[in-house]
TISE-424913 format. One record per residue: residue in three letters; z, x, y of N, C-alpha, C in turn; residue number from 1. Coordinates in nm, 3 decimals. Each point is the difference from the previous one (the first is absolute). Example, Ala and Ser with C-alpha at 12.3 -4.5 7.8 and 13.67 -1.06 7.14 Angstrom:
2
ATOM|ALA|0.780|1.319|-0.569|0.000|-0.089|0.119|0.000|0.090|0.120|1
ATOM|SER|-0.072|-0.035|0.105|0.006|0.082|0.119|0.073|-0.077|0.109|2
//
This chain:
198
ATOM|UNK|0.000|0.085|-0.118|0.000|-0.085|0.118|0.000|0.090|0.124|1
ATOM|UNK|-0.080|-0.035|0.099|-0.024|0.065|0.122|0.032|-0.065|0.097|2
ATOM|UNK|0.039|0.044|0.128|0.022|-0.060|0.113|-0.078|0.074|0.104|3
ATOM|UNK|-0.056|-0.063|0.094|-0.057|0.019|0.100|0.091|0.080|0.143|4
ATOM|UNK|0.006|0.112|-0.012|0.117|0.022|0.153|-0.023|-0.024|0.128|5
ATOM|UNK|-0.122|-0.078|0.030|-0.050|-0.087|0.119|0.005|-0.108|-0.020|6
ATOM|UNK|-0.062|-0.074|-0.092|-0.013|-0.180|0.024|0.109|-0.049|-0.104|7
ATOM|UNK|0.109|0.106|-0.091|0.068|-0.065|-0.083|-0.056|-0.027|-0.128|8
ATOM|UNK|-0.111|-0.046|-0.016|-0.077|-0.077|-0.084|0.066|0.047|-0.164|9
ATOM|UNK|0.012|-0.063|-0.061|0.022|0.044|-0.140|-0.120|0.018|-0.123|10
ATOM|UNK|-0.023|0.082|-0.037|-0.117|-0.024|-0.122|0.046|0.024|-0.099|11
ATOM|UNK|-0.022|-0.031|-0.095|0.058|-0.027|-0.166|-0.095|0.069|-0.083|12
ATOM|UNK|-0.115|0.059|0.106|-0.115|0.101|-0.154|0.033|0.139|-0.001|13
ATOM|UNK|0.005|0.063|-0.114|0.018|0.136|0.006|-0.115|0.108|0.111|14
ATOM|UNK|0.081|0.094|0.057|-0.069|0.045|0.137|-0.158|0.065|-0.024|15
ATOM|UNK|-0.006|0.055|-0.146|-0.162|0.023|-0.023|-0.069|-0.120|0.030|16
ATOM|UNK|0.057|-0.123|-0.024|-0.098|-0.092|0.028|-0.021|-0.017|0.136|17
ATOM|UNK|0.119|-0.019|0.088|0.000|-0.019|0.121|-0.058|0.020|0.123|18
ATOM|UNK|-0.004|0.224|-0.054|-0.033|0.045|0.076|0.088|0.028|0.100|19
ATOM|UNK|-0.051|0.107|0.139|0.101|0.073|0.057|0.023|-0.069|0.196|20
ATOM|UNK|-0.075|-0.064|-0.040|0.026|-0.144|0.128|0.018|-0.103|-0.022|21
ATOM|UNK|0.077|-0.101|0.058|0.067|-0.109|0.017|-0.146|-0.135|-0.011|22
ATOM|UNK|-0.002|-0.047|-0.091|-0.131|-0.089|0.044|0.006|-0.105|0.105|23
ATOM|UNK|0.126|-0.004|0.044|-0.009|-0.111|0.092|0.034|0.084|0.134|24
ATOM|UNK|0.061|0.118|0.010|0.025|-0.009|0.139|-0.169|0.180|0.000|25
ATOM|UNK|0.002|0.062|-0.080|-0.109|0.077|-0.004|0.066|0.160|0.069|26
ATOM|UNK|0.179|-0.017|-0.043|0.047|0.106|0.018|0.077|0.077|-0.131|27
ATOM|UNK|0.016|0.121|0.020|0.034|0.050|-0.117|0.124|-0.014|-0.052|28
ATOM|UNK|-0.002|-0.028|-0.159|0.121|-0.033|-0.050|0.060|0.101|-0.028|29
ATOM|UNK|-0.008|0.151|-0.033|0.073|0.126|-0.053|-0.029|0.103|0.139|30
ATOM|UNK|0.131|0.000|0.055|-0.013|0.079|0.094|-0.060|0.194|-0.034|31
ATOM|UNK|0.094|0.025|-0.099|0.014|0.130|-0.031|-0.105|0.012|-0.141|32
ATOM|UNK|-0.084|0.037|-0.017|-0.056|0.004|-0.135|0.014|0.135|-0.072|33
ATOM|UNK|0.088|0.109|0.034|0.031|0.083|-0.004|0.124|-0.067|-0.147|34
ATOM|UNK|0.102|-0.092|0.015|0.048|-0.002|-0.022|-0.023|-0.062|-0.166|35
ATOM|UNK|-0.048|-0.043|-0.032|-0.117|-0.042|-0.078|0.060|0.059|-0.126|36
ATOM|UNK|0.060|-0.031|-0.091|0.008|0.055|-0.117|-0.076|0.033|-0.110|37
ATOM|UNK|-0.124|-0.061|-0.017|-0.084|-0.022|-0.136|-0.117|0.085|0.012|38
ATOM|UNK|-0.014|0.059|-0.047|-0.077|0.101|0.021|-0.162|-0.109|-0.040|39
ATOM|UNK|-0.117|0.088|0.079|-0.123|-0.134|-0.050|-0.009|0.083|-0.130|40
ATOM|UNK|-0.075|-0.113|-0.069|-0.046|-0.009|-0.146|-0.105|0.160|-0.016|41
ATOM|UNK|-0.133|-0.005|0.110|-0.110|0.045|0.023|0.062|0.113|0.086|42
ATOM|UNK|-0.062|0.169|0.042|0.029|0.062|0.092|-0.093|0.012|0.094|43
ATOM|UNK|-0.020|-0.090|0.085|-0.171|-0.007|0.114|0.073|0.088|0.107|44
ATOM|UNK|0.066|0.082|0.013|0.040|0.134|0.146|0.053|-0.117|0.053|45
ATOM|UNK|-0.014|0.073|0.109|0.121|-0.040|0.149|-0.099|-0.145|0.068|46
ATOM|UNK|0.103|-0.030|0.056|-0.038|-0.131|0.085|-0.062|0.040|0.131|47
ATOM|UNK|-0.130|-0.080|-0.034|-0.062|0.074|0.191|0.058|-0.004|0.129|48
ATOM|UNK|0.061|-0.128|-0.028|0.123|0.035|0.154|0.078|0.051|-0.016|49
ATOM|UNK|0.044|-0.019|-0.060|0.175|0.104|-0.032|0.013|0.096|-0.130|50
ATOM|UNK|-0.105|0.090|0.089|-0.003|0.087|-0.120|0.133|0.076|-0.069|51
ATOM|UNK|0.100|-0.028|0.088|0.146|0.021|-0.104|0.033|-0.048|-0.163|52
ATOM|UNK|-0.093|-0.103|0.017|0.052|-0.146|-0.112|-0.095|-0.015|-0.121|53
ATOM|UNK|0.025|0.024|-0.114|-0.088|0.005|-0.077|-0.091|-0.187|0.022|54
ATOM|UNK|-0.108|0.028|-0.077|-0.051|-0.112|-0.014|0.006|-0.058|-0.105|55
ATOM|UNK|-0.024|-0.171|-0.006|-0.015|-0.057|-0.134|-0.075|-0.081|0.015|56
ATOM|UNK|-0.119|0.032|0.064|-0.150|-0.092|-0.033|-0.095|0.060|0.104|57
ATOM|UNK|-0.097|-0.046|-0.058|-0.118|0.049|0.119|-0.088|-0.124|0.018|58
ATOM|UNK|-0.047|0.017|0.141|-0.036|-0.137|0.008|-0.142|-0.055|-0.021|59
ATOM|UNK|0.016|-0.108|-0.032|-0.136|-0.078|-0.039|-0.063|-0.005|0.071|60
ATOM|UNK|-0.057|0.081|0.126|-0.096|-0.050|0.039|-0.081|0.195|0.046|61
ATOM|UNK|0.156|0.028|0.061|-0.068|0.159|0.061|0.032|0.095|-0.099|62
ATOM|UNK|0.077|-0.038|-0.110|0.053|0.082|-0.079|0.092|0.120|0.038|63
ATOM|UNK|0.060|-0.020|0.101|0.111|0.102|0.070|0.122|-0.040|-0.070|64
ATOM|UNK|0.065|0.127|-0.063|0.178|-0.042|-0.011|0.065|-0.052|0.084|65
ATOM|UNK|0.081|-0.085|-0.068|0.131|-0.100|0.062|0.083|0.010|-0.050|66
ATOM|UNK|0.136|-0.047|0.101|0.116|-0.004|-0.039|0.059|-0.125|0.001|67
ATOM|UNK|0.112|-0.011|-0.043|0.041|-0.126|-0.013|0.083|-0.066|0.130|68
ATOM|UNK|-0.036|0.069|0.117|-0.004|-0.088|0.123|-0.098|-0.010|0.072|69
ATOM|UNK|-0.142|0.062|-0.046|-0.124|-0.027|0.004|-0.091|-0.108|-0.038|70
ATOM|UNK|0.046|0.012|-0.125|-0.047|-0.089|-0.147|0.008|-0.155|0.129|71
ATOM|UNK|-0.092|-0.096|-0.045|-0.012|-0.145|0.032|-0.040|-0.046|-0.090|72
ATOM|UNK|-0.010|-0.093|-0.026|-0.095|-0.099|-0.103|-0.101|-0.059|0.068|73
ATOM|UNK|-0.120|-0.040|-0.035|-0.145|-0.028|0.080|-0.036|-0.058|-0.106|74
ATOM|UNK|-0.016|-0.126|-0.016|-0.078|-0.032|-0.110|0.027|0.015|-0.158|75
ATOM|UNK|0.130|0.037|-0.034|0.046|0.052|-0.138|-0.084|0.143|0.018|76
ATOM|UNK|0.025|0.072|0.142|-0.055|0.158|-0.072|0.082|0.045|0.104|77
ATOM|UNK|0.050|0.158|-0.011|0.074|0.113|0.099|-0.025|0.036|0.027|78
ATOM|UNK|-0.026|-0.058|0.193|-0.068|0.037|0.095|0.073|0.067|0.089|79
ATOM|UNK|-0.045|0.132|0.110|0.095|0.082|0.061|-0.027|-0.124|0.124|80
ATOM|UNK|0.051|0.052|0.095|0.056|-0.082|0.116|-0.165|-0.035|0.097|81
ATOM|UNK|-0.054|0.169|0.006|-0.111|0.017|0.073|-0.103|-0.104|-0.041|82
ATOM|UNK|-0.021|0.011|-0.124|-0.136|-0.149|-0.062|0.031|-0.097|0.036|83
ATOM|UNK|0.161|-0.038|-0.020|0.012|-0.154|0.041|-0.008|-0.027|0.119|84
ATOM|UNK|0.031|0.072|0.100|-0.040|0.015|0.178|-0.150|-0.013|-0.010|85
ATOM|UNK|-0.079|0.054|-0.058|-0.175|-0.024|0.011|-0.077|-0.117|-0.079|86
ATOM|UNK|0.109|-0.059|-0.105|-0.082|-0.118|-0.073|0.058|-0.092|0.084|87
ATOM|UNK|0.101|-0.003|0.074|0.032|-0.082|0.104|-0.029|-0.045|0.114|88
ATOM|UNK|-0.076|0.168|0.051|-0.057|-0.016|0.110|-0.171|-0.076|0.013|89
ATOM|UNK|-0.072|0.099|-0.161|-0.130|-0.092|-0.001|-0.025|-0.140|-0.100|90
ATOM|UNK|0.131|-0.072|0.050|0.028|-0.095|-0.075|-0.035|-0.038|-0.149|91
ATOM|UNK|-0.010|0.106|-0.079|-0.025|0.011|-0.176|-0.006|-0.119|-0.011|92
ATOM|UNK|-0.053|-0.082|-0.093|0.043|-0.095|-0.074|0.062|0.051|-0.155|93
ATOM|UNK|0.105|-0.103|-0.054|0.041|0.033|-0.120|-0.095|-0.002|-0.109|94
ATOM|UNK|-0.002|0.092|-0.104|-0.069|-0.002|-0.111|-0.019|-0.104|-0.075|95
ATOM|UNK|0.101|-0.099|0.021|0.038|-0.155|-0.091|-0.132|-0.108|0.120|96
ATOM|UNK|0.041|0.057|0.097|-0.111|-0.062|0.104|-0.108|0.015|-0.017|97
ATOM|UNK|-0.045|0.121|0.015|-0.160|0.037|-0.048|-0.013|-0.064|-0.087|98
ATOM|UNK|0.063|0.003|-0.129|-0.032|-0.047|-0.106|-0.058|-0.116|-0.040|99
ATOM|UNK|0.067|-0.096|0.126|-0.021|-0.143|-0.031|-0.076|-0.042|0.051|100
ATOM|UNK|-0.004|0.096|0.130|-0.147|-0.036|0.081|-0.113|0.047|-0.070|101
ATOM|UNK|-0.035|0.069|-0.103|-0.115|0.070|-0.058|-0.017|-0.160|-0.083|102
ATOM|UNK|0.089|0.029|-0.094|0.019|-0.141|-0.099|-0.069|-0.141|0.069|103
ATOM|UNK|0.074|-0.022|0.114|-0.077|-0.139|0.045|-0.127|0.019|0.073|104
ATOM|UNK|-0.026|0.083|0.028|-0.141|0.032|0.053|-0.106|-0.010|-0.130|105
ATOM|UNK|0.029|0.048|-0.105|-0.074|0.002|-0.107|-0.006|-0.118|-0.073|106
ATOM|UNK|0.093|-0.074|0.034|0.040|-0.143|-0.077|-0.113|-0.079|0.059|107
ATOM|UNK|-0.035|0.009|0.174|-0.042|-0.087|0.025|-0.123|0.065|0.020|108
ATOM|UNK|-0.088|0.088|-0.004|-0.126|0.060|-0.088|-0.037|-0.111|-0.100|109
ATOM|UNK|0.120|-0.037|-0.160|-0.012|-0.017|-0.085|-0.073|-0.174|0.019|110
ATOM|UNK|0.099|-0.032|0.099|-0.023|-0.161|0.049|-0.138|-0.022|0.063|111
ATOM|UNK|-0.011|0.099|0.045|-0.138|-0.016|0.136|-0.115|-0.015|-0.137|112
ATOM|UNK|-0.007|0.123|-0.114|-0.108|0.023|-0.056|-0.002|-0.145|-0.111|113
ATOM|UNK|0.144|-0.022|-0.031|-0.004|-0.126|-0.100|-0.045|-0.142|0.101|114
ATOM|UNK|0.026|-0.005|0.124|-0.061|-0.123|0.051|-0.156|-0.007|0.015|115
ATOM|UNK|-0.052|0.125|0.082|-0.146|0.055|-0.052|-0.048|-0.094|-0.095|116
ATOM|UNK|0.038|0.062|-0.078|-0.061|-0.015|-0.187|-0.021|-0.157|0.000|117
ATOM|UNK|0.147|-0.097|0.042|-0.033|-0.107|-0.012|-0.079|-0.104|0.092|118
ATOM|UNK|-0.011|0.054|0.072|-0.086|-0.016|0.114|-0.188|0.002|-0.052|119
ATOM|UNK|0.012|0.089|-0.087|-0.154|0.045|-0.070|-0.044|-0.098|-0.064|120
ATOM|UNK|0.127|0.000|-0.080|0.018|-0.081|-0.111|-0.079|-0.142|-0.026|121
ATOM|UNK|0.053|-0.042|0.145|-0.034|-0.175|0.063|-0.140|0.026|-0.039|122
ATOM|UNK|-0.094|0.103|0.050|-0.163|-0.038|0.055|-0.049|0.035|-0.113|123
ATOM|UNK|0.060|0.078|-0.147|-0.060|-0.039|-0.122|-0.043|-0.105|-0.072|124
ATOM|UNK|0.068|-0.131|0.012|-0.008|-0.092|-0.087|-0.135|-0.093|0.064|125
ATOM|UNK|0.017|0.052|0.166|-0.184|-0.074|0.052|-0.091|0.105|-0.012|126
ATOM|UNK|0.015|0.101|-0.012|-0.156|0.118|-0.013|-0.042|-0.024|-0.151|127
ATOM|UNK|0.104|-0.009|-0.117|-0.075|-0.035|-0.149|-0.067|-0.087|-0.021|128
ATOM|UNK|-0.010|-0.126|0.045|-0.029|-0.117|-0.028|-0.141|-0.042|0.104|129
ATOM|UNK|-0.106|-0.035|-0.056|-0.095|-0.037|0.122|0.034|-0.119|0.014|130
ATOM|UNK|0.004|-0.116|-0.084|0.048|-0.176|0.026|0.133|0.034|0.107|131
ATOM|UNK|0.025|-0.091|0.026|0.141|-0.076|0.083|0.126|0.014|-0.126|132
ATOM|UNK|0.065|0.124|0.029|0.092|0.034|-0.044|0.098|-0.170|-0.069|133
ATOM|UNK|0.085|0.013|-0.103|0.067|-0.125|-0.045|0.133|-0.014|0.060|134
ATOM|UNK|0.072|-0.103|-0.030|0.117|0.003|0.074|0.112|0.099|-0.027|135
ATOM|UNK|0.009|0.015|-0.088|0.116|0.134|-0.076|-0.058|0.151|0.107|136
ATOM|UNK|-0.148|-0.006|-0.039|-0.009|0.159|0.074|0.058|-0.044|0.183|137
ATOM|UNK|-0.075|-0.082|0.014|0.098|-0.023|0.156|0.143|0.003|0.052|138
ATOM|UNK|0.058|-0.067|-0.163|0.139|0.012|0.027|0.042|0.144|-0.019|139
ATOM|UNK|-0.023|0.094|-0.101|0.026|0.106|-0.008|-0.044|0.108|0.122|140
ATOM|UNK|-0.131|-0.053|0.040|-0.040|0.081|0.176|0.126|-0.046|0.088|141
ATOM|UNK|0.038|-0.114|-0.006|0.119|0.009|0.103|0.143|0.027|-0.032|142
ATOM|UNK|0.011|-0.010|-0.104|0.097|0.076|-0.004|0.045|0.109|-0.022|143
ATOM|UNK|-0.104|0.085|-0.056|-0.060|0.190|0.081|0.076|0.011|0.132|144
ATOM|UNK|-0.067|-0.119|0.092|-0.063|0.000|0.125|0.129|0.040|0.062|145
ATOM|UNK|0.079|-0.101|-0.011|0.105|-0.055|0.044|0.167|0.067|-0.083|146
ATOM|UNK|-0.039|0.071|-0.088|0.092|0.091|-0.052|0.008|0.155|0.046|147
ATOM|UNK|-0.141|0.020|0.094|0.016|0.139|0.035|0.065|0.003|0.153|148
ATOM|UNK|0.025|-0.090|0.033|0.121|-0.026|0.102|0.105|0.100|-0.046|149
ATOM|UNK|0.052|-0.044|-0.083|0.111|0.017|-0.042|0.048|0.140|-0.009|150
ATOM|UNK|-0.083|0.121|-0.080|0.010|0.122|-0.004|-0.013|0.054|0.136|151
ATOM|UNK|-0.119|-0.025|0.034|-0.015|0.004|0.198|0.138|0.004|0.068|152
ATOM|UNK|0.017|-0.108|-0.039|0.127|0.014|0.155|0.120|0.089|-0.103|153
ATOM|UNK|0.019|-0.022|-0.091|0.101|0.076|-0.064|-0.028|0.128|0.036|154
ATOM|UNK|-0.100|0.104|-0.009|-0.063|0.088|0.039|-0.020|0.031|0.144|155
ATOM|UNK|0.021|-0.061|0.099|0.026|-0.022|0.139|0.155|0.019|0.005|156
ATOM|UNK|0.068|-0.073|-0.079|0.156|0.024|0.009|0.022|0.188|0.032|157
ATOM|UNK|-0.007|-0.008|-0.162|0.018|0.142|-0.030|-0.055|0.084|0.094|158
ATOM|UNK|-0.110|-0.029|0.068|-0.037|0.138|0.070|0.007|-0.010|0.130|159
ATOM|UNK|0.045|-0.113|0.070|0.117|-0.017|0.121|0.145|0.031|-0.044|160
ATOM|UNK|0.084|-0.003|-0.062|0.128|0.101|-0.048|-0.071|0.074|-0.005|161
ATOM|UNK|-0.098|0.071|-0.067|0.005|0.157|-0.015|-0.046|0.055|0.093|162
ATOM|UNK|-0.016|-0.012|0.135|-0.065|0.018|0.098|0.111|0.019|0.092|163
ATOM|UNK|0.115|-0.118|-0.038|0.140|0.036|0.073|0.114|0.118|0.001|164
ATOM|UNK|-0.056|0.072|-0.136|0.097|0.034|-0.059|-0.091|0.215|0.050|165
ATOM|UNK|0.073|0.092|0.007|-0.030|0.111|0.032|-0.029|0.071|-0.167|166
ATOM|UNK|-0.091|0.085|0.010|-0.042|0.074|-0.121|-0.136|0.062|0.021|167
ATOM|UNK|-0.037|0.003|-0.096|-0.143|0.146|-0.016|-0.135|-0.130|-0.009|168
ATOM|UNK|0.039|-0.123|-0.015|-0.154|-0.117|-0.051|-0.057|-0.090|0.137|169
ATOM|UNK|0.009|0.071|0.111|-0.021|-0.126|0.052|-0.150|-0.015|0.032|170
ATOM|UNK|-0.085|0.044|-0.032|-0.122|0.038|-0.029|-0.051|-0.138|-0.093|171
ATOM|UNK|0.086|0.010|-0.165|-0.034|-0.068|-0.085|0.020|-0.170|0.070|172
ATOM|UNK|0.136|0.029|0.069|0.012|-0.135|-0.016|-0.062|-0.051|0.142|173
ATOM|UNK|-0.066|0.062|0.120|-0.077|-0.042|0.075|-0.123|-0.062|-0.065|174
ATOM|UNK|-0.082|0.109|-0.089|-0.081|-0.045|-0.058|0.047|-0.126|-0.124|175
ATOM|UNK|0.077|-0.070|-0.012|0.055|-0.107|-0.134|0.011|-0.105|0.110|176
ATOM|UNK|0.006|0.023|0.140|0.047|-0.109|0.096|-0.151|-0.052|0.030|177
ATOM|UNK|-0.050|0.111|0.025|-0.177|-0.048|0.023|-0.065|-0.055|-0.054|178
ATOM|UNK|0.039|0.067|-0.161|-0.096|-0.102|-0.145|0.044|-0.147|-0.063|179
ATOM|UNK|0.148|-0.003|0.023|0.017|-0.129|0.026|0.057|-0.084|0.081|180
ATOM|UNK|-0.050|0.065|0.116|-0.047|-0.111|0.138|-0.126|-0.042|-0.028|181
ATOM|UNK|-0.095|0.062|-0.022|-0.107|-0.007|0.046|-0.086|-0.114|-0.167|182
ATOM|UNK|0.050|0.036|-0.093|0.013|-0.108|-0.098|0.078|-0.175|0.046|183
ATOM|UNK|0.064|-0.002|0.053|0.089|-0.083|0.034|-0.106|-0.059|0.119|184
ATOM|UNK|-0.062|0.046|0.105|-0.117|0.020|0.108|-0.091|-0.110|-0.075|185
ATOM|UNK|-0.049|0.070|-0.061|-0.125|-0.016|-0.104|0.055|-0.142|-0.038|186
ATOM|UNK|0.069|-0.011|-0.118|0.018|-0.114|-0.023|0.023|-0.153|0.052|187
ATOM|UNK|0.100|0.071|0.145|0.043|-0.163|0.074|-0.171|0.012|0.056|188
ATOM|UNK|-0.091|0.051|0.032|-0.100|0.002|0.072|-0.109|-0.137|-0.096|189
ATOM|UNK|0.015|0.076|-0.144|-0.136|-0.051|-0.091|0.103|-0.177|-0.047|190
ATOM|UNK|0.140|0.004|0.084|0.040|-0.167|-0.064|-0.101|-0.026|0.164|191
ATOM|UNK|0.042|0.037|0.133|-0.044|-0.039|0.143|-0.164|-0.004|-0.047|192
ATOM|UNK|-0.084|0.073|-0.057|-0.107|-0.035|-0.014|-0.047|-0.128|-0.079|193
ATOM|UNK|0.086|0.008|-0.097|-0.026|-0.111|-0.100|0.015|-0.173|0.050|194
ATOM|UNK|0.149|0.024|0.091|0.022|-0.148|0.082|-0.061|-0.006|0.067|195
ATOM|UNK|-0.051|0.073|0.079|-0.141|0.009|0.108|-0.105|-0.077|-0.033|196
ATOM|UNK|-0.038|0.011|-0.077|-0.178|-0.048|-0.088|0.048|-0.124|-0.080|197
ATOM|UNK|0.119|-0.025|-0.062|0.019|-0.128|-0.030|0.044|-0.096|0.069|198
//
């Protein structure tokens, strides 16, 4: 159990997990790390700031030794102080973030190309046939027709969240916003044509 010697705060996880700042107030919980009994597991040399102090990690991102009033947690990784000042400053997004933004960007790719398809789908059942298509193929043209709504805007969902959200896709999901808009376009257009002429 740890206590915070600024905000009080109590934490109940063991301090490897914790880390060597306070998560709520973002000040350090071990004044002296000198004092430090446990020797690290690994021998990575001296700590880049305080090169007095042995280290017990190096960090995930610059790979410089740390110490354990260095050490932060970033993401479940042990980050020195300096990275987290610069993923802060060029506002990083989290890896769990990217992630999801890649994910729904691609999701709604998946929607755009499956509404497509059914969209195609419809103008098969009148290009086979030279007579006046029967009632079943009509019913099945509309409900093609009228089912590729559905992936469309679902596919519009997804790639407005993923558009909200910060990461490495916004490329994909600009382009997933375009393909099914522009499906969605298309379609309310060819019902406006259709009530038009009837």
């Amino acid at each position: 159990m740890v206590e915070c010697p600024f905000c009080y705060r109590v934490f109940r996880q063991p301090p490897e997990k914790l880390g060597a700042r306070c998560p709520q107030c973002r000040m350090a919980l071990y004044e002296d790390p000198a004092r430090r009994k446990k020797a690290p597991e690994k021998d990575f040399g001296k700590c880049e700031q305080h090169p007095e102090v042995p280290s017990i990690a190096k960090c995930a991102r610059c790979d410089k030794p740390i110490c354990y009033s260095c050490r932060t947690r970033w993401q479940d990784e042990p980050v020195c102080p300096h990275c987290i000042d610069l993923a802060i400053i060029e506002d990083e997004p989290s890896p769990t973030e990217a992630q999801l933004q890649s994910k729904q960007a691609w999701f709604s790719i998946f929607f755009a190309a499956f509404a497509w398809l059914m969209l195609a789908l419809t103008l098969i059942p009148y290009s086979t046939f030279h007579q006046s298509p029967g009632k079943t193929v009509i019913f099945i043209a509309y409900f093609l027709f009228l089912g590729s709504f559905v992936p469309a805007l679902f596919g519009l969902g997804f790639a407005m969240a993923s558009l909200r959200l910060r990461g490495g896709s916004p490329k994909v999901a600009t382009t997933a916003l375009v393909v099914n808009g522009s499906q969605l376009s298309l379609a309310i257009a060819l019902i406006v044509i259709n009530l038009s002429h009837n």
